[in-house]
C-alpha positions in Angstrom: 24.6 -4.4 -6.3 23.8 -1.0 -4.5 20.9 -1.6 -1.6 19.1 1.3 -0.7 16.5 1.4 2.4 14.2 4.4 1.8 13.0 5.3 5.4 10.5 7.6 7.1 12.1 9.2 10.4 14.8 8.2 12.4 15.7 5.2 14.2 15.1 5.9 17.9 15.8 3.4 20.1 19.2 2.0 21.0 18.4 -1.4 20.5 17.2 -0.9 17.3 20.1 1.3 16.2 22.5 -1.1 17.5 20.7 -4.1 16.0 20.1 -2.4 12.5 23.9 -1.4 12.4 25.1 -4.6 12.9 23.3 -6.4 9.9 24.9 -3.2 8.1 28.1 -4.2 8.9 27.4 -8.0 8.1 26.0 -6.6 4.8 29.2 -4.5 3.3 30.7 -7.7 2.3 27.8 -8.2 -0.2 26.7 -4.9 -1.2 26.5 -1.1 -1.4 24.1 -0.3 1.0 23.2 3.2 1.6 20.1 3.7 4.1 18.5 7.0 3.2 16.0 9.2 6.1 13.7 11.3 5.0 11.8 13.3 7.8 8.7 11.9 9.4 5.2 14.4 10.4 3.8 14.6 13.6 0.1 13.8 13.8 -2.4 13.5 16.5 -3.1 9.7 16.9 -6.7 10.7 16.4 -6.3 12.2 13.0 -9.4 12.8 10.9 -8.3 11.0 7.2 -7.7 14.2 5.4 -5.1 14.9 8.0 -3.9 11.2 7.7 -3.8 11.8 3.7 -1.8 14.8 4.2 0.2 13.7 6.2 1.2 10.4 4.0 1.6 12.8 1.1 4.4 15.1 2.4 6.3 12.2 3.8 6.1 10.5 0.2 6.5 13.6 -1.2 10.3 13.6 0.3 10.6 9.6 -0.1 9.9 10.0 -3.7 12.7 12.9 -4.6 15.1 10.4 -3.1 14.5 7.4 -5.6 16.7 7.7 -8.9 15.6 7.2 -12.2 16.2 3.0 -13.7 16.2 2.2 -9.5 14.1 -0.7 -8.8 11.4 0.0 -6.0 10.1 -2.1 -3.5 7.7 -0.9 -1.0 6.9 -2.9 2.2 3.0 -2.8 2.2 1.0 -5.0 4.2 -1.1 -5.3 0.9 1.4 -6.7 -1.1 2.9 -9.9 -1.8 4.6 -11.7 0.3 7.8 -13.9 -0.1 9.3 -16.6 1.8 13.2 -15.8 2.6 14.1 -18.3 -0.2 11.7 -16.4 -2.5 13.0 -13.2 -1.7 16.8 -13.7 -2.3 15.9 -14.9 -6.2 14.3 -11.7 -6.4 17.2 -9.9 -5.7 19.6 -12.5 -7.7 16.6 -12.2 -10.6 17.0 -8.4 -10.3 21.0 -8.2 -10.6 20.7 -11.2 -13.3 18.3 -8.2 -15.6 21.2 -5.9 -15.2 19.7 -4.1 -12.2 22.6 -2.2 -10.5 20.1 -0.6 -7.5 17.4 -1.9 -5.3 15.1 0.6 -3.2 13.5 -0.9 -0.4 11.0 1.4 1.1 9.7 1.8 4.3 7.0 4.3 5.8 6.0 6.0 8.6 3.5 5.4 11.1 0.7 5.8 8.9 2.5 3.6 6.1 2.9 4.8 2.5 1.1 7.4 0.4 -0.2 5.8 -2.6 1.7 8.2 -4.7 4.4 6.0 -3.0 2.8 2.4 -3.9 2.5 4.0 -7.7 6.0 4.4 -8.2 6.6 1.0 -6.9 8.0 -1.6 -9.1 7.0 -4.5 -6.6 5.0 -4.2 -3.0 6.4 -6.9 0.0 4.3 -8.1 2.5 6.5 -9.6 5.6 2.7 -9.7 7.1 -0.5 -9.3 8.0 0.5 -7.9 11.2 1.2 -4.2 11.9 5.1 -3.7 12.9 6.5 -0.2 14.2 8.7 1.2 11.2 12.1 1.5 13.5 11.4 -2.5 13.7 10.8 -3.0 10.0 14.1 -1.6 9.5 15.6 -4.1 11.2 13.5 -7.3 10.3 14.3 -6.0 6.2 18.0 -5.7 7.0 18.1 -9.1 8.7 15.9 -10.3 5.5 18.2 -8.7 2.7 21.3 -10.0 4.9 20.0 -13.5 4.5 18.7 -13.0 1.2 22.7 -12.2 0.0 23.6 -15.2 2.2 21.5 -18.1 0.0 22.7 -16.6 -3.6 26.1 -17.1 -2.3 25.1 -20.4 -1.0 26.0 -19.9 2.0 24.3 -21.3 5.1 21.3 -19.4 6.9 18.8 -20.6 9.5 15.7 -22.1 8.2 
């Protein structure tokens, strides 16, 4: 199965690049993943909402000429469901099972995702109710996805 993580911006911090690379590495023994950038707008913190809008629109604008057509999409949304680590992996082993080839996780910027965005979305995952910065999410959904592969394969994983 392919694995694609659909990003806004770049991965900043060390810490979190060196963290997010090595569930990468862990990863390549169970799938094809590919993590994709697309380029992130600067914006006052004290936008008005039209600039907010606008500013969510461009940066799904670019996230949506990345997804291929048939790909499954799954946008990380505070608003949508959420799974427990169990529950996510037989998502993914449901998804390859239908003759999926391609997953697209995507993640948004630091005003989330336009709804253009949440449209085009096959599924929305909630990891919480809580706000996390997107560099983070990155990881938390690679450590996720990585322990997702690790329970179809029966292998063991930390409760």
């Amino acid at each position: 199965m392919r694995v694609r993580i659909l990003a806004v911006g770049k991965v900043k911090e060390a810490f979190f690049r060196e963290a997010a690379a090595e569930y990468q590495k862990r990863l390549g023994r169970y799938c094809r993943l590919e993590i994709v950038e697309v380029a992130d707008e600067r914006t006052d913190e004290n936008a008005s909402p039209a600039q907010v809008e606008a500013v969510l629109e461009r940066e799904g604008s670019r996230l949506l000429s990345q997804i291929r057509d048939g790909e499954y999409v799954v946008a990380l949304a505070i608003g949508g469901k959420r799974l427990d680590s169990p529950g996510l992996a037989e998502k993914i082993r449901l998804l390859g099972l239908s003759g999926r080839s391609s997953v697209s996780f995507v993640i948004g910027g630091s005003w989330g995702l336009s709804k253009s965005v949440l449209s085009r979305a096959d599924f929305s995952l909630s990891f919480s109710d809580m706000t996390f910065p997107h560099q983070l999410m990155r990881v938390i959904l690679l450590e996720q996805v990585y322990r997702s592969f690790r329970i179809i394969c029966g292998e063991p994983y930390h409760k």
